[in-house]
C-alpha positions as CSV (number, residue, x, y, z in Angstrom):
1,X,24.2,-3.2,-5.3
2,X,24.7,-6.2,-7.2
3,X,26.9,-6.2,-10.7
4,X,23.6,-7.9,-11.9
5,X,21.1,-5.7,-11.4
6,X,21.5,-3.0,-14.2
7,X,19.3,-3.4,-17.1
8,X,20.0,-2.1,-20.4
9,X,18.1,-1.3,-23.8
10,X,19.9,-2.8,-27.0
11,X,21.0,0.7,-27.8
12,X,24.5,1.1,-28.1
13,X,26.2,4.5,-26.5
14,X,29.7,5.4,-26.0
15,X,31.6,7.4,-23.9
16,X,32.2,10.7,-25.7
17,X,34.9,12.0,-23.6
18,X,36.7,8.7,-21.8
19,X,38.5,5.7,-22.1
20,X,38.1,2.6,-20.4
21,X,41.5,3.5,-17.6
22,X,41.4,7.2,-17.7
23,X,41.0,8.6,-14.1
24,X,38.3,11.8,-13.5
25,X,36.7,13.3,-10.6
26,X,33.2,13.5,-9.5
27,X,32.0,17.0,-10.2
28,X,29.6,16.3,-6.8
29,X,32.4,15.4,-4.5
30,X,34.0,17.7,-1.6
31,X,37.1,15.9,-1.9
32,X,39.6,15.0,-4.4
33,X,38.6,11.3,-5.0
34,X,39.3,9.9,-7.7
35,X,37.5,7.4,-10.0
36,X,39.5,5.2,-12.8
37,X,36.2,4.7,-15.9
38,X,36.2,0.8,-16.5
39,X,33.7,1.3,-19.7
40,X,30.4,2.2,-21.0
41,X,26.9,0.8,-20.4
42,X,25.0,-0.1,-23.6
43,X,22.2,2.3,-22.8
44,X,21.7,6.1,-22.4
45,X,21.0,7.4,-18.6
46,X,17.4,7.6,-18.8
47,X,17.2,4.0,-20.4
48,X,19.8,2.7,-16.9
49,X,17.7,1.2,-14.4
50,X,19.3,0.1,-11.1
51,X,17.3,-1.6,-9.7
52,X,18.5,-1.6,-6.3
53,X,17.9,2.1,-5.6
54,X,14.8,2.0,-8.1
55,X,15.6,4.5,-10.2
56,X,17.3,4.9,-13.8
57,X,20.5,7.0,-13.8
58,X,18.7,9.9,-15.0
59,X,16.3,9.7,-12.4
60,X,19.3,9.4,-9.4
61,X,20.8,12.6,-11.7
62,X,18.3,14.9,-12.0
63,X,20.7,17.8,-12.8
64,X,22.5,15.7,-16.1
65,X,21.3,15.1,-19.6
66,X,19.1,12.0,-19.5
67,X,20.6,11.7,-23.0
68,X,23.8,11.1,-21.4
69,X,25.9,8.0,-21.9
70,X,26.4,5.7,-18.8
71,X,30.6,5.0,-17.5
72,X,31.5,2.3,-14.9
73,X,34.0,4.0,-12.5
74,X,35.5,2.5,-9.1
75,X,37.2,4.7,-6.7
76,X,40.6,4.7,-6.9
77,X,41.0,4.6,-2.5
78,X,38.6,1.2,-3.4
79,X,40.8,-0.1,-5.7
80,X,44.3,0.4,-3.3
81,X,42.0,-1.0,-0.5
82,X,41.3,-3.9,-2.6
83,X,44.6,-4.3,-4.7
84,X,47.2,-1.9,-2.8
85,X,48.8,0.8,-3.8
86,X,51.0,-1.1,-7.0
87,X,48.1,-1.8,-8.9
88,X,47.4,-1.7,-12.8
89,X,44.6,0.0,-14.3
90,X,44.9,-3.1,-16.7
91,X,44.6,-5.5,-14.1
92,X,41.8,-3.9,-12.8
93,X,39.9,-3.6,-16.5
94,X,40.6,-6.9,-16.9
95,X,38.6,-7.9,-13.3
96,X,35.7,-5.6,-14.9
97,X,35.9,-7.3,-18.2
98,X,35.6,-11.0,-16.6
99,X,33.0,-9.8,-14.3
100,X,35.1,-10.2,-11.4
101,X,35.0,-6.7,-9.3
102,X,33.1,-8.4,-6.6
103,X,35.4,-11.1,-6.3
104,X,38.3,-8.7,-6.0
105,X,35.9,-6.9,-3.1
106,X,35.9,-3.5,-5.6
107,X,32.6,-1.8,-6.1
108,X,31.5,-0.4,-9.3
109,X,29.7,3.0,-10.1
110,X,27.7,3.9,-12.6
111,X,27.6,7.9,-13.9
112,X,26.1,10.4,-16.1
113,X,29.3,11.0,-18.4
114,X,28.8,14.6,-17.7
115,X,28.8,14.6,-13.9
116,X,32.7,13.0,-14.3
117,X,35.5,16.0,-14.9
118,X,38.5,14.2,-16.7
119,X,42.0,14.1,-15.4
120,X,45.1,14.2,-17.2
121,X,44.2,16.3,-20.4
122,X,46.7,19.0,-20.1
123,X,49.4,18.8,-22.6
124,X,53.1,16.7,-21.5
125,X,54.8,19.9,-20.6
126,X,52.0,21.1,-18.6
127,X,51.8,17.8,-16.5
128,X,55.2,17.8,-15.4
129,X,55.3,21.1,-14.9
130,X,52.3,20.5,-11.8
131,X,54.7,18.0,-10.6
132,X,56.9,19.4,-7.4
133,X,59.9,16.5,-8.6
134,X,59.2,17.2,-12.4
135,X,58.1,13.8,-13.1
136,X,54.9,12.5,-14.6
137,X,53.0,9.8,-14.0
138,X,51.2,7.3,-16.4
139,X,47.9,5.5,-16.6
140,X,47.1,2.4,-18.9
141,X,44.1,2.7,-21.2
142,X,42.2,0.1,-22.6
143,X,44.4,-0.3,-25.9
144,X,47.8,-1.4,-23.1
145,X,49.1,2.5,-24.2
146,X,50.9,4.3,-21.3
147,X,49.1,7.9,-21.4
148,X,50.4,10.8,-19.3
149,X,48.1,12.2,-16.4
150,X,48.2,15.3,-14.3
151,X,50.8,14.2,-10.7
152,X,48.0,13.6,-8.2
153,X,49.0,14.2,-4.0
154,X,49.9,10.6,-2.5
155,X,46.4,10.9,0.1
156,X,43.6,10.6,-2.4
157,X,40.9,12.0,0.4
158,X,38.4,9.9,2.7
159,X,35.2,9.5,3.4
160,X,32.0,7.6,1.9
161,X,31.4,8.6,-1.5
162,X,27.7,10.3,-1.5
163,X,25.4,10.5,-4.3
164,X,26.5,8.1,-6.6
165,X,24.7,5.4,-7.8
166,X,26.5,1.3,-6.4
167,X,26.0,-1.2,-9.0
């Protein structure tokens, strides 16, 4: 789908639980691929409309709040396709924020907040304690702070993504 065709309310929702660069996982999925949240939409899910599949957010989510605030993800696999495996989350929020994911050949998401299980919320100790060198790994959030996330295995899965809504 086209970045243009999402239409939004003027109602103004946040994400309750994410930040524009934290990673989570698709509680639908099979696999362990990964999405990076680029931001909010301005609406709630049952007020999204895509219009390329017809349908509000709510509507393509049947099983989610329709009260639900609305995140842009891309999949992390799109992203390294895209941008290799060196890339910033910053670099990537700041494609989103210009409106240039197309450009950059990386497609966008949109999600029910609640269908999206966050990554990286265990405490410092715990996260390099999962890691089989003892290291930790960072993400960038939208404020350019370094935040620590959970050591992640170097093959992020395969596969189309199913069930999610292309913007």
């Amino acid at each position: 789908m086209a970045n243009d065709t999402m239409q939004n309310d003027d109602e103004t929702t946040g994400l309750r639980h994410f930040e524009a660069g934290k990673r989570a996982l698709d509680r639908e999925s099979d696999d362990d691929s990964q999405v990076l949240v680029l931001g909010a939409h301005a609406s709630t899910a049952e007020k999204c409309y895509v219009a390329a599949i017809g349908q509000t957010i709510a509507e393509a989510n049947p099983e989610y709040p329709a009260s639900d605030a609305v995140a842009d993800v891309a999949f992390v696999e799109g992203i390294e396709d895209a941008m290799g495996v060196d890339w910033e989350a910053a670099d990537v929020l700041e494609l989103y924020a210009d409106g240039e994911l197309d450009r950059a050949r990386i497609k966008r998401y949109a999600y029910p907040e609640k269908r999206l299980e966050p990554i990286g919320n265990e405490s410092d100790e715990e996260s390099a304690d999962a890691c089989p060198d003892g290291g930790q790994n960072t993400n960038t959030n939208a404020h350019g702070d370094e935040v620590p996330v959970r050591c992640e295995p170097a093959d992020f899965g395969g596969g189309e993504a199913s069930g999610m809504d292309e913007l």
